[in-house]
MIDOSE-1310 file (N, C-alpha, C; in nm, 2 decimals, decimal comma, always signed):
residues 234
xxxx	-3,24/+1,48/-0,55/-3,24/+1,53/-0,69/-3,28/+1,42/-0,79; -3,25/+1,32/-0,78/-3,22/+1,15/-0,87/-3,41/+1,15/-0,89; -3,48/+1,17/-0,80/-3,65/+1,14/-0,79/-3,71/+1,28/-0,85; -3,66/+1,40/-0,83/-3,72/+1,52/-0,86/-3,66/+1,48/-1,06
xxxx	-3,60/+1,48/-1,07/-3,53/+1,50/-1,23/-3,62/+1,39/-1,28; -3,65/+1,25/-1,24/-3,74/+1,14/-1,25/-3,86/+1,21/-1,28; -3,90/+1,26/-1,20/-4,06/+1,31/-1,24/-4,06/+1,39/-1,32; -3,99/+1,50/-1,32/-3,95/+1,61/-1,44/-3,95/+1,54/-1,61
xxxx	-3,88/+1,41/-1,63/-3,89/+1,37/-1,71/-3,99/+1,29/-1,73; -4,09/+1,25/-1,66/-4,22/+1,20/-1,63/-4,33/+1,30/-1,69; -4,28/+1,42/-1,70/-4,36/+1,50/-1,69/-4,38/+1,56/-1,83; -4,26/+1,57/-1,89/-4,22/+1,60/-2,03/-4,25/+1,48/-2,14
xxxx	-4,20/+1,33/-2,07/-4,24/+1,24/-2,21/-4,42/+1,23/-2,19; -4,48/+1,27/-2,07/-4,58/+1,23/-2,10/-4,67/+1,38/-2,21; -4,55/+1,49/-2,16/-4,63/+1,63/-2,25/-4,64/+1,63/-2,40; -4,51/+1,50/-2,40/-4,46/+1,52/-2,55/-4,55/+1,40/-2,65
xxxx	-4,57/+1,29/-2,54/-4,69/+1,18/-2,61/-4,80/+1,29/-2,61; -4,87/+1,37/-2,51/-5,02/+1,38/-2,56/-5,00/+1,51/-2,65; -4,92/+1,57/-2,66/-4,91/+1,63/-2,85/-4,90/+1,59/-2,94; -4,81/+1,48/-2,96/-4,83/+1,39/-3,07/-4,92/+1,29/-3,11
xxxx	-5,01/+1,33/-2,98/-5,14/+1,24/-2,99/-5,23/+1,34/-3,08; -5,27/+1,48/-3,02/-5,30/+1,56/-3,06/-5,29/+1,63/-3,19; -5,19/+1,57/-3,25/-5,11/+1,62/-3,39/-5,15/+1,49/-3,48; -5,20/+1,40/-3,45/-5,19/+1,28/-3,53/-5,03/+1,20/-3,56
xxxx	-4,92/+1,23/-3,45/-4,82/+1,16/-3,48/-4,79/+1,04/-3,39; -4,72/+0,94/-3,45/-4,71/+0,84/-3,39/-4,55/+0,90/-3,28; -4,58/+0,83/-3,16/-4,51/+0,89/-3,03/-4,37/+0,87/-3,05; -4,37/+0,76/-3,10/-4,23/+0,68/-3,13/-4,13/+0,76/-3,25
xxxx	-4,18/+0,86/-3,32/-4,16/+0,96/-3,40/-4,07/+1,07/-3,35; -4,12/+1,12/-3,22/-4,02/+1,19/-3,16/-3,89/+1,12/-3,01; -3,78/+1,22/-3,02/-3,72/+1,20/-2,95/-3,68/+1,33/-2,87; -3,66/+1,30/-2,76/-3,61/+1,42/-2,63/-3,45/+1,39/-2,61
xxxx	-3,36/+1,55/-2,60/-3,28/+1,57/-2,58/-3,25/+1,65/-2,46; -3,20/+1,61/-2,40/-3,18/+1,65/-2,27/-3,06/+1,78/-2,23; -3,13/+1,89/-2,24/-3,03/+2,00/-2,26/-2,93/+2,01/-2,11; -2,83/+1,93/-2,10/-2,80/+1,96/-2,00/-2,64/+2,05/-1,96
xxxx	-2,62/+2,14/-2,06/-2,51/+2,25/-2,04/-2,54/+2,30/-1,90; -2,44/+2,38/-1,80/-2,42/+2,40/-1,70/-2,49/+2,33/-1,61; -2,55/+2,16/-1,62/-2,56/+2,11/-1,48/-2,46/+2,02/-1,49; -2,47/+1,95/-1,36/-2,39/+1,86/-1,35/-2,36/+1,71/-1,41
xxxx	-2,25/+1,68/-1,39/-2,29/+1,51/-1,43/-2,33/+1,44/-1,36; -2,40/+1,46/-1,21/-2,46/+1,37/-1,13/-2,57/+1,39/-1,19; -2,65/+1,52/-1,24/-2,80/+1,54/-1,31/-2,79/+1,45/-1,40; -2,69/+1,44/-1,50/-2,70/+1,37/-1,57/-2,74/+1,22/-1,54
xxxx	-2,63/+1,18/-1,46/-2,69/+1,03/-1,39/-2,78/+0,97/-1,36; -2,87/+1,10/-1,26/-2,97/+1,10/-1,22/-3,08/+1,09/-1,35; -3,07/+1,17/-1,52/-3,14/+1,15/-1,57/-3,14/+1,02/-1,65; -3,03/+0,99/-1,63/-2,96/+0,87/-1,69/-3,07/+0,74/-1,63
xxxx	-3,08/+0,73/-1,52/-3,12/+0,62/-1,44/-3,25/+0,62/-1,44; -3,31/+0,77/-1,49/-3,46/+0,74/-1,53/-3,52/+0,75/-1,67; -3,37/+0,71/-1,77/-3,43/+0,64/-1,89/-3,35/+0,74/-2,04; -3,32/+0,84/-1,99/-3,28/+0,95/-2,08/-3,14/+0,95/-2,11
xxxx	-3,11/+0,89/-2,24/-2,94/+0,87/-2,28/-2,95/+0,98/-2,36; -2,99/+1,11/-2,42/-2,93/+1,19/-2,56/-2,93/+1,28/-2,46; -2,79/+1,38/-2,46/-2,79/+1,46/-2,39/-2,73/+1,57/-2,45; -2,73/+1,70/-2,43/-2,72/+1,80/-2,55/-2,61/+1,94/-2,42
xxxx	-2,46/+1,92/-2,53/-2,38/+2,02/-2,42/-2,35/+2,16/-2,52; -2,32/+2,26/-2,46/-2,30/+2,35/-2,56/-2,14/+2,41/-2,53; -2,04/+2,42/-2,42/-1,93/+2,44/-2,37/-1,83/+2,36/-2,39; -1,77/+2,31/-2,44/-1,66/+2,24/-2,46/-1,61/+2,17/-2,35
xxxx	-1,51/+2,26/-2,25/-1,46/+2,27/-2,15/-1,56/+2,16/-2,05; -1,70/+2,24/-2,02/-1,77/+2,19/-1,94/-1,80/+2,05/-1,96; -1,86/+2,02/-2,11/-1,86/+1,91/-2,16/-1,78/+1,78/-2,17; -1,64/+1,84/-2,16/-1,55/+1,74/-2,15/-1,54/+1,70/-2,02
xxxx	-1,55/+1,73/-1,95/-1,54/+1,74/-1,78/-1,63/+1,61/-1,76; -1,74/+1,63/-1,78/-1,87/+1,55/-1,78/-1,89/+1,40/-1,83; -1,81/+1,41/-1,96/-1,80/+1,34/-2,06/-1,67/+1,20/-1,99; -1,61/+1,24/-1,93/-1,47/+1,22/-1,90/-1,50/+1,17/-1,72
xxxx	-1,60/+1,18/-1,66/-1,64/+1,11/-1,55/-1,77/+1,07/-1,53; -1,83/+1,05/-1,64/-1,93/+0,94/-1,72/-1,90/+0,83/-1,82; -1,76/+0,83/-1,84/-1,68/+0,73/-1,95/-1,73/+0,63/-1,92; -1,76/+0,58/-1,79/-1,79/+0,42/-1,74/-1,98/+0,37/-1,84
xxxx	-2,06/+0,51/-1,85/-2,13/+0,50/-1,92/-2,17/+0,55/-2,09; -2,05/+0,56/-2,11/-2,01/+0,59/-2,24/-2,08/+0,50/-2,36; -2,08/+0,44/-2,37/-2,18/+0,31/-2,50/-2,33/+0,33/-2,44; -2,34/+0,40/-2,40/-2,53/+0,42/-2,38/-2,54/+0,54/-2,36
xxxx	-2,46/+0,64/-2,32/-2,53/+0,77/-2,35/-2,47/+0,81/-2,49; -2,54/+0,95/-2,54/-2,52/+1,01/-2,67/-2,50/+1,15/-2,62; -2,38/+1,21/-2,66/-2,36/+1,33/-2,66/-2,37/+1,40/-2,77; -2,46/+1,56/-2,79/-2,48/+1,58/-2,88/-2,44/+1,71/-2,86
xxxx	-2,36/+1,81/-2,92/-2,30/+1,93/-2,91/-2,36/+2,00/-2,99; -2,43/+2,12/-2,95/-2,57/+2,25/-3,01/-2,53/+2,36/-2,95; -2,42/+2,39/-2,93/-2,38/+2,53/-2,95/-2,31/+2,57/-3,03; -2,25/+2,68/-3,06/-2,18/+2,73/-3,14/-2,05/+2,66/-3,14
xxxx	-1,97/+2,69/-3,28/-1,88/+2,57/-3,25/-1,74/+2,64/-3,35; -1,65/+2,71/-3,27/-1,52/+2,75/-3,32/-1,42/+2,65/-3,35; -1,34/+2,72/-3,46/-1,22/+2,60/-3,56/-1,12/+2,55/-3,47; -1,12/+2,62/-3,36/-1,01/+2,55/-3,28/-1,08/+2,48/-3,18
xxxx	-1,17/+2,41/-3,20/-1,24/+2,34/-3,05/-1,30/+2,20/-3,19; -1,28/+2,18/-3,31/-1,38/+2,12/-3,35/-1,31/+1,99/-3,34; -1,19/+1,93/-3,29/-1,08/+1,83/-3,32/-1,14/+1,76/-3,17; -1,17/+1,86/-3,04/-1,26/+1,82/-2,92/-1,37/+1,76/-2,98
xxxx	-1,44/+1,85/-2,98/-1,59/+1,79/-3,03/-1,58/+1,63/-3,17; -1,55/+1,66/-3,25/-1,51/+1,57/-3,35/-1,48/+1,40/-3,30; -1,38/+1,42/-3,20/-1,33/+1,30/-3,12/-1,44/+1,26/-3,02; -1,52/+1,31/-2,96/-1,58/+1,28/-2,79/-1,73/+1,31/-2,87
xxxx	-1,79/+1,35/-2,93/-1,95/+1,39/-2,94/-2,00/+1,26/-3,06; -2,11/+1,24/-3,04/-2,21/+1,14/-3,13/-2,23/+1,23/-3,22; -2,34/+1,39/-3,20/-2,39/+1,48/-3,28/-2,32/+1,62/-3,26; -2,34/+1,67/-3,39/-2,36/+1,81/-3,39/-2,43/+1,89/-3,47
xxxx	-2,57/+1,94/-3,40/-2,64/+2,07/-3,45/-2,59/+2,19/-3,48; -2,51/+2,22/-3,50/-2,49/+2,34/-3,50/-2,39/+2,41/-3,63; -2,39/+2,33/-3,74/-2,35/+2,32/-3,88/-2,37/+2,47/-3,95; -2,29/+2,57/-3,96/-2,37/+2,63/-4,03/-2,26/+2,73/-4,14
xxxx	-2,12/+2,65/-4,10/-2,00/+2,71/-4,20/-1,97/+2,62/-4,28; -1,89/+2,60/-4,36/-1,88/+2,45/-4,45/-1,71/+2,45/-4,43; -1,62/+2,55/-4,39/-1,51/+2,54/-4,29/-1,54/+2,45/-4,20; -1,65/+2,47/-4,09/-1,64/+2,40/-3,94/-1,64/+2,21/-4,02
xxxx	-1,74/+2,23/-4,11/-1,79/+2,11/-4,14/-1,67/+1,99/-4,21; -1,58/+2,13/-4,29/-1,42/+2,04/-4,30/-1,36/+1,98/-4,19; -1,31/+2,04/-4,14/-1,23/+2,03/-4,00/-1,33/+1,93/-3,87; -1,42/+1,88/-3,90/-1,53/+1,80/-3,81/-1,50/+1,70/-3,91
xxxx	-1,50/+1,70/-4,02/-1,50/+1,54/-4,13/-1,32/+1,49/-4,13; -1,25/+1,62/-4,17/-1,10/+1,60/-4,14/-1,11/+1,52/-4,00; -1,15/+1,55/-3,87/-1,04/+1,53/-3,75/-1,13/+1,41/-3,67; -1,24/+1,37/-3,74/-1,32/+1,28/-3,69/-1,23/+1,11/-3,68
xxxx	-1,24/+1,06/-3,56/-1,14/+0,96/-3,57/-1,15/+0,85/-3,65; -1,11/+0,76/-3,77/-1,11/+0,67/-3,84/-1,22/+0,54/-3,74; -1,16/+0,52/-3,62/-1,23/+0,40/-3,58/-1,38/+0,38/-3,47; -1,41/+0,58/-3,51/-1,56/+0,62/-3,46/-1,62/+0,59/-3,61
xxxx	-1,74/+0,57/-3,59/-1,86/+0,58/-3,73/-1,85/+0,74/-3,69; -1,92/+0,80/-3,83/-1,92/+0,93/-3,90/-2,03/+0,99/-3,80; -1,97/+1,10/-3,82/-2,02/+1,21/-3,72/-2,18/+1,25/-3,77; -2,27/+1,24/-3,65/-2,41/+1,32/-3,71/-2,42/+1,45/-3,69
xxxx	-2,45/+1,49/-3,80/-2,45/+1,66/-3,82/-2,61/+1,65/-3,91; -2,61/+1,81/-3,79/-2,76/+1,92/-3,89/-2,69/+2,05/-3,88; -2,72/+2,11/-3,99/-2,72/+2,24/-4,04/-2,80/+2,31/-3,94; -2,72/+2,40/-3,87/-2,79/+2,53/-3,78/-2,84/+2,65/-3,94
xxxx	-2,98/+2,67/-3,88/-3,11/+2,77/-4,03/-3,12/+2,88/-3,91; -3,12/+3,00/-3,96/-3,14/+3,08/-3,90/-3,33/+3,14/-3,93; -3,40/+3,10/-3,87/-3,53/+3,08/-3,95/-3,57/+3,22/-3,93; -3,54/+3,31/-3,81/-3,62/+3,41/-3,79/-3,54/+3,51/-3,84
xxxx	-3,41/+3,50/-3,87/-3,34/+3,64/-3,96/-3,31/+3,73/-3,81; -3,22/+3,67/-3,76/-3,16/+3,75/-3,59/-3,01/+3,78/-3,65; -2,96/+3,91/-3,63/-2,86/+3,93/-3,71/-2,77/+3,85/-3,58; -2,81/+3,87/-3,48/-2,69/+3,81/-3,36/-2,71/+3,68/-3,31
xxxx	-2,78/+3,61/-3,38/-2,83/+3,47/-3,35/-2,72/+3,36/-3,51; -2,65/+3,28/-3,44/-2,60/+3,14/-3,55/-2,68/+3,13/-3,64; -2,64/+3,07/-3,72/-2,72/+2,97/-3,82/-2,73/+3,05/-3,98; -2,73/+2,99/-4,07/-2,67/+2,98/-4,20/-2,84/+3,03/-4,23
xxxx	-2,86/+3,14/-4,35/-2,97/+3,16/-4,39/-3,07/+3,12/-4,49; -3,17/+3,12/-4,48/-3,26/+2,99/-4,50/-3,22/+2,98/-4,69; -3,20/+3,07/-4,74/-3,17/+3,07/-4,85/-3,05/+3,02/-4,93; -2,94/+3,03/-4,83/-2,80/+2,95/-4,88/-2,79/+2,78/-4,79
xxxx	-2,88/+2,73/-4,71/-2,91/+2,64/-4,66/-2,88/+2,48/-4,73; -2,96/+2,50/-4,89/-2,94/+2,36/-4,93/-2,84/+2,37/-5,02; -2,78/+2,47/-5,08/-2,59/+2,45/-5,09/-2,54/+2,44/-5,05; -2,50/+2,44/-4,86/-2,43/+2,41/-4,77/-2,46/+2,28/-4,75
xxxx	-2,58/+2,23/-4,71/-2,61/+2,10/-4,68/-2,55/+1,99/-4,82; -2,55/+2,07/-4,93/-2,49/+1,96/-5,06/-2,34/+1,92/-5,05; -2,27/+2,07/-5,02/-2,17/+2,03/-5,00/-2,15/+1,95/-4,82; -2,17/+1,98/-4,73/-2,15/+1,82/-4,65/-2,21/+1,69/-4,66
xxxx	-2,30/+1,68/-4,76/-2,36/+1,55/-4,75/-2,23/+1,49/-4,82; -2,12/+1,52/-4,87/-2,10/+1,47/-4,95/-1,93/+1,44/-4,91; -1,92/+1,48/-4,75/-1,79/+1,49/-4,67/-1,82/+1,34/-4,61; -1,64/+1,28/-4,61/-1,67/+1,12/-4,59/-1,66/+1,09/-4,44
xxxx	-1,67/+1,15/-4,33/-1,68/+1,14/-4,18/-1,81/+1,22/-4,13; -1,84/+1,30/-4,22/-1,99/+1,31/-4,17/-2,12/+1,21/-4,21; -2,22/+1,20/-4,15/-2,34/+1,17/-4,20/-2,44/+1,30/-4,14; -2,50/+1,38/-4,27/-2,59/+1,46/-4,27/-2,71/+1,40/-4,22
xxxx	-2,78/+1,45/-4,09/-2,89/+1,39/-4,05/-3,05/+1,48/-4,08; -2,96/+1,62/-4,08/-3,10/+1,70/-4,10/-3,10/+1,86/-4,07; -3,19/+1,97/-4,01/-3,15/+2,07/-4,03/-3,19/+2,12/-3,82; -3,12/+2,21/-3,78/-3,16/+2,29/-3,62/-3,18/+2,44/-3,66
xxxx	-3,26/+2,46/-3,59/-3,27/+2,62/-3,56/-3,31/+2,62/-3,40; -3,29/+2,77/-3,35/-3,33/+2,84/-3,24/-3,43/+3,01/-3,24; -3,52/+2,96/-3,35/-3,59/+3,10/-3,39/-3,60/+3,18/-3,23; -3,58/+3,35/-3,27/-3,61/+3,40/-3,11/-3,76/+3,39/-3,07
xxxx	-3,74/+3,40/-2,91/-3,91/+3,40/-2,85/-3,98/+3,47/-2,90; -4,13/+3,36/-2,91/-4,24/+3,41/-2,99/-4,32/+3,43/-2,84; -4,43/+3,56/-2,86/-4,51/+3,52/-2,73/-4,65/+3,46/-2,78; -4,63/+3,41/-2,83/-4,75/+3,37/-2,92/-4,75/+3,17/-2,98
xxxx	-4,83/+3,10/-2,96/-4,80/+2,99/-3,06/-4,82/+3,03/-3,20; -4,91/+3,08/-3,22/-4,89/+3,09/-3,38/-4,77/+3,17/-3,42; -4,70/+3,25/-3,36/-4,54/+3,29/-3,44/-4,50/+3,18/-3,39; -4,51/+3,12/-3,30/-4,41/+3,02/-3,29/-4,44/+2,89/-3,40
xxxx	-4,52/+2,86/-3,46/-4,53/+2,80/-3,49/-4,47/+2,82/-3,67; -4,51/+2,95/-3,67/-4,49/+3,05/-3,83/-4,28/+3,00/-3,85; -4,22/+2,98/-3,73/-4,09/+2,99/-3,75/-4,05/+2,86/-3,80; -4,13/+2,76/-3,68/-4,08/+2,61/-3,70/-4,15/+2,55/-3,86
xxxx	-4,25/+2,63/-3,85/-4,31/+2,55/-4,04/-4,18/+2,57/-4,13; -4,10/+2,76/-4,12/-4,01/+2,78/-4,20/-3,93/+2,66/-4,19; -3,90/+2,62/-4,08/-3,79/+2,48/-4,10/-3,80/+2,37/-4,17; -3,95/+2,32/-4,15/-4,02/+2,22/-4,19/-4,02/+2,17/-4,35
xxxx	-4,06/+2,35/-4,37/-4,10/+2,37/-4,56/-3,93/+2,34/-4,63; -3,83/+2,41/-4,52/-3,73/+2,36/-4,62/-3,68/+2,25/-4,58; -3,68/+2,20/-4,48/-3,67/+2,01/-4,46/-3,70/+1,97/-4,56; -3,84/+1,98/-4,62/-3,90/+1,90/-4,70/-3,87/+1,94/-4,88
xxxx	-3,86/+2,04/-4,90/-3,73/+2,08/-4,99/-3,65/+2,03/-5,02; -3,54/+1,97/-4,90/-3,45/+1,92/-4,93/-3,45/+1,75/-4,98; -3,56/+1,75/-4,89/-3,56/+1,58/-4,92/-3,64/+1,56/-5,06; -3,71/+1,68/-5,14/-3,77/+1,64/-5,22/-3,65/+1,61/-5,36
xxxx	-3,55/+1,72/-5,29/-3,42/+1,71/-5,39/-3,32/+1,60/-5,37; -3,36/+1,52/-5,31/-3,26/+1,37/-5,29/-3,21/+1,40/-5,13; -3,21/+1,50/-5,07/-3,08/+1,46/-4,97/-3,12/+1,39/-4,83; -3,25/+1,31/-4,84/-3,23/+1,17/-4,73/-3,25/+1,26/-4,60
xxxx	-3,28/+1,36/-4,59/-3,30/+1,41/-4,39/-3,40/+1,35/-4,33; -3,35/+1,29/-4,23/-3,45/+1,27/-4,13/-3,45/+1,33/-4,00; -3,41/+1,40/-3,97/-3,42/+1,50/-3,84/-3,43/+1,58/-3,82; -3,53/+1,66/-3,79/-3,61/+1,81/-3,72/-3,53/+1,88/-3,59
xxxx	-3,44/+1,92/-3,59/-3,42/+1,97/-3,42/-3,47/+2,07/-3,37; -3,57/+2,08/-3,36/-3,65/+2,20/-3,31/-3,75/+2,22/-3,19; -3,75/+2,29/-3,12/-3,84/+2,31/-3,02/-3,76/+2,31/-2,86; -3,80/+2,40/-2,78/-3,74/+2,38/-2,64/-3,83/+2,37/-2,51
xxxx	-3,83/+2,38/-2,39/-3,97/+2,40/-2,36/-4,02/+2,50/-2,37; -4,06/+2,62/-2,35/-4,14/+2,72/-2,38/-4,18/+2,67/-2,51; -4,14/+2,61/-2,64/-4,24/+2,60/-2,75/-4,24/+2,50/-2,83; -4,25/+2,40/-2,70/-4,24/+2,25/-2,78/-4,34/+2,17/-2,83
xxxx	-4,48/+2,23/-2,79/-4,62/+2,22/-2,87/-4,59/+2,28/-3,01; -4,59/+2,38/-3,00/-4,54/+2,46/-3,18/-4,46/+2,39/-3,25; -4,31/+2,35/-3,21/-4,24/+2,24/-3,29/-4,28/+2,12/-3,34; -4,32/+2,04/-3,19/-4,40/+1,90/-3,28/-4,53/+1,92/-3,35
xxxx	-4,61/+2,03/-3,35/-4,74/+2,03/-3,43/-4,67/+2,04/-3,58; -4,53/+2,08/-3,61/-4,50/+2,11/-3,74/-4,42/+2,03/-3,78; -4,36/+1,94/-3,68/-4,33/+1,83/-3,71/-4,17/+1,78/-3,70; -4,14/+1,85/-3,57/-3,98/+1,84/-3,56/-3,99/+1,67/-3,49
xxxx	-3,89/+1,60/-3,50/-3,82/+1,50/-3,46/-3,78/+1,46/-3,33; -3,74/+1,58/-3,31/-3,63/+1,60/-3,16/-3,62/+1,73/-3,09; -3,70/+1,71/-3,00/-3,71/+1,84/-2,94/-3,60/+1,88/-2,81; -3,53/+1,96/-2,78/-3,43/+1,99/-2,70/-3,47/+2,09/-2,58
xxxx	-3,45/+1,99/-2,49/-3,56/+2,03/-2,32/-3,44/+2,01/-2,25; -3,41/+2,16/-2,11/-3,33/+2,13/-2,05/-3,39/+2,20/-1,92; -3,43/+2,33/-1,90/-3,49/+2,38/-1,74/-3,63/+2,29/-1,70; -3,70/+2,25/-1,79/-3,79/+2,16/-1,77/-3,75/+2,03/-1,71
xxxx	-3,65/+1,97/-1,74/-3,59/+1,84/-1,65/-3,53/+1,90/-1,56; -3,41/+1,99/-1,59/-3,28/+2,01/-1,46/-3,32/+2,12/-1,36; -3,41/+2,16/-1,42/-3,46/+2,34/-1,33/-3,36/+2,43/-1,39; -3,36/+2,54/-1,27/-3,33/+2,71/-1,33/-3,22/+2,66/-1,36
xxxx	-3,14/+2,73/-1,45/-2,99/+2,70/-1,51/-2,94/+2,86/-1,48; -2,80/+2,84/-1,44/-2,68/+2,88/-1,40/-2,59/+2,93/-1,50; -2,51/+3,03/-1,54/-2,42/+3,05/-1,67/-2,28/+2,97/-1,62; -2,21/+2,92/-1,67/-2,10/+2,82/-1,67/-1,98/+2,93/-1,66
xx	-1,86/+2,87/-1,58/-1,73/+2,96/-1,60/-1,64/+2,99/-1,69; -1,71/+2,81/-1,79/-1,64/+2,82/-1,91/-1,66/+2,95/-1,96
């Protein structure tokens, strides 16, 4: 497994340099998150040992498990929590995660700045945008977006880093791309109005050419490193 997940990610930073070559971006511009909900923490290790510290959980339960028999490498990886995220789990997450994408109540966003521990640095948070308008899909609508983002930039345990979406499958690059520009255009909206974002979280594999041509940051790749994925007991 430890050589197969090696090449896999061999396979993706080299996908992800010759797009940004192809886009006119400097490489060092983007970063890869390693979606690794329902695998293990040996995958992780194994991705660990071939270079890849940001790793992206969505289960709590599962996450802590993980998190908690990887302690020994705790100051070099980054946990970053991108799923949905209920009021009674946010004091978990708050305590044990570096990030969380998935911002999209200004409740959750209290209770993540309340329960964040004094002698961690401030939690990184993006605003989940619901770009494609999925009535059953997360994320705050693109229209109420930079009132929510004003009110947490301005919570003293967070640091606002930027905005996430999960537009639904396009079979197409150009819709796919039509979703991630929506992110983009209000990224840049926001920064035009003072609020300092620097991070894109957009794109997975199936449409991580579309993301970085529009110019996300951090794209979030998980069956492309770990293979097929499994649904969790959590």
């Amino acid at each position: 497994m430890p050589s197969i997940i090696a090449n896999h990610l061999d396979v993706i930073y080299r996908r992800i340099a010759a797009i940004a070559t192809a886009a006119g971006r400097d490489t060092a511009s983007l970063k890869l998150l390693a979606v690794s909900k329902t695998f293990s923490a040996d995958a992780i290790s194994a991705a660990y040992a071939a270079g890849q510290q940001a790793f992206g959980e969505s289960y709590i339960q599962e996450a802590l498990g993980k998190i908690f028999y990887l302690k020994p490498l705790r100051t070099s990886l980054k946990w970053h929590f991108i799923g949905p995220l209920q009021s009674n789990k946010t004091r978990l997450v708050a305590e044990q995660f570096d990030w969380v994408h998935s911002i999209d109540r200004l409740k959750i966003a209290h209770r993540l700045s309340e329960q964040r521990p004094a002698h961690l640095p401030p939690l990184n948070v993006c605003v989940q945008v619901n770009v494609s308008g999925e009535p059953s899909k997360r994320g705050i609508a693109p229209n109420d977006a930079v009132a929510l983002a004003r009110n947490v930039v301005v919570l003293p345990r967070l640091l606002l880093r930027g905005l996430m979406s999960i537009p639904k499958p396009a079979p197409d690059i150009i819709t796919q791309r039509a979703y991630h520009r929506r992110l983009r255009e209000l990224f840049d909206a926001m920064n035009a109005q003072g609020l300092g974002l620097d991070t894109l979280s957009m794109g997975m594999s199936d449409d991580l050419e579309a993301a970085i041509l529009e110019g996300a940051t951090l794209v979030r790749v998980g069956t492309a490193i770990f293979g097929e994925r499994t649904r969790p007991i959590y």
